[in-house]
C-alpha positions as CSV (number, residue, x, y, z in Angstrom):
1,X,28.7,-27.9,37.0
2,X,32.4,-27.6,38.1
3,X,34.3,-25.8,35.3
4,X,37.9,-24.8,35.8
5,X,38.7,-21.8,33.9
6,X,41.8,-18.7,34.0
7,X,40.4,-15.5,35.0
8,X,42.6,-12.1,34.6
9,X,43.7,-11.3,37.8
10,X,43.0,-7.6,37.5
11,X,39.9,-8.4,35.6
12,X,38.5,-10.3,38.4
13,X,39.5,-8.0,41.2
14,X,38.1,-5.1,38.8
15,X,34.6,-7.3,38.8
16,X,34.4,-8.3,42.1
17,X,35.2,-4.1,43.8
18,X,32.5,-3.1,40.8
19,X,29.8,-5.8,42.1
20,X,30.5,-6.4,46.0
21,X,30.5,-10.0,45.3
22,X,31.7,-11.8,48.4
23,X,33.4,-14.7,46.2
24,X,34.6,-15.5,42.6
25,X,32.0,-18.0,41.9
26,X,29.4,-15.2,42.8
27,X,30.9,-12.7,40.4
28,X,31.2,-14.9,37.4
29,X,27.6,-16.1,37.9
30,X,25.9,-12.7,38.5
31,X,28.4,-12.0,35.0
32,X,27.3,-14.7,33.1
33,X,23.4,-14.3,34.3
34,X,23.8,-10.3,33.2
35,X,24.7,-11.4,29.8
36,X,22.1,-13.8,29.1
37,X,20.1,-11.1,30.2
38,X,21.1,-8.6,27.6
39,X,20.8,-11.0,24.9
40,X,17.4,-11.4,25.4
41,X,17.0,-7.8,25.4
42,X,18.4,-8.1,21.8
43,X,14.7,-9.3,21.0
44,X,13.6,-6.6,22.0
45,X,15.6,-4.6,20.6
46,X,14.3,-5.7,17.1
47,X,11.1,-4.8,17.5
48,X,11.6,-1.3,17.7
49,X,9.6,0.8,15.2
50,X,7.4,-2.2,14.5
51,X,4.9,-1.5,17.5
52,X,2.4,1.4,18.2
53,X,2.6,2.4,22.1
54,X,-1.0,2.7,23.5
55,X,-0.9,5.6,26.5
56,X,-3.6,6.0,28.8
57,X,-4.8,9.2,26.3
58,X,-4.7,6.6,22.9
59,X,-8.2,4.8,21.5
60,X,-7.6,1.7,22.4
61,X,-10.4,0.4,19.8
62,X,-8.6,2.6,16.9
63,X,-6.5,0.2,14.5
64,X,-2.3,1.4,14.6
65,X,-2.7,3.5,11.6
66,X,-5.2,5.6,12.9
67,X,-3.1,6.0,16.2
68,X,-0.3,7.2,13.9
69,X,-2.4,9.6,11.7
70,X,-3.8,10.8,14.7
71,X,-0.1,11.8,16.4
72,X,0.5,12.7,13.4
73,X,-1.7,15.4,12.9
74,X,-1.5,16.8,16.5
75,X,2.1,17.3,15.6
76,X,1.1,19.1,12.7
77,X,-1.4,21.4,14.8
78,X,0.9,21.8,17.4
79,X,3.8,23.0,15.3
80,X,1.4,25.1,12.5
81,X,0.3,26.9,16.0
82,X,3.5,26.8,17.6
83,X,1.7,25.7,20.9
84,X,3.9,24.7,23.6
85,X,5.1,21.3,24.5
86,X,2.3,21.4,27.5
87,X,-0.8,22.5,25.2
88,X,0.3,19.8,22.8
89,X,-0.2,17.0,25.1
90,X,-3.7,18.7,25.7
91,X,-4.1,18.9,21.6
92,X,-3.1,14.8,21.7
93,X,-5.1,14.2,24.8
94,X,-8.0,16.5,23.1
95,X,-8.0,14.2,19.8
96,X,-7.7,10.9,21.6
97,X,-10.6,11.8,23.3
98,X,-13.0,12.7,20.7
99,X,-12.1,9.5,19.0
100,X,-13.1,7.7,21.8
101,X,-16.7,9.3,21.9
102,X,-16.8,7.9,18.8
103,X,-17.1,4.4,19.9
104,X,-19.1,4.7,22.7
């Protein structure tokens, strides 16, 4: 689509030292896809605190409460015991574990 718009002139020059891009065309597309880009991250965005991350150490069978509880209270251990940042993923790893013995 052919679109005639005016551009800052220092703006532009700014955008296209910042990207390398070899024309103006270039630089206002690779602007224009960047921000279509970070509105979709907005999405994302949203669902932060809504959804329990599952690491390689989790139950993968436990519901997301339980996953909570469960960091929960290796927190709790690790900070009753003051055990180091290294023994805690152990405590974590430890817990997520015997949970999963528990399904097997």
């Amino acid at each position: 689509m052919r679109t005639n718009i005016e551009i800052d002139d220092d703006l532009m020059a700014k955008a296209m030292a910042a990207t390398n891009g070899p024309t103006k065309k270039a630089v206002v597309e690779q602007g224009l896809q960047l921000l279509v880009s970070l509105k979709a991250q907005e999405g994302i965005k949203k669902l932060r605190g809504t959804v329990v991350w599952r690491g390689h150490d989790d139950d993968w069978f436990a519901s997301d409460e339980e996953i909570v509880e469960r960091r929960r209270q290796a927190e709790r251990k690790a900070v009753s015991n003051e055990v180091s940042p290294d023994e805690g993923s152990v405590v974590a790893s430890e817990l997520a574990s015997a949970a999963g013995s528990r399904h097997r």
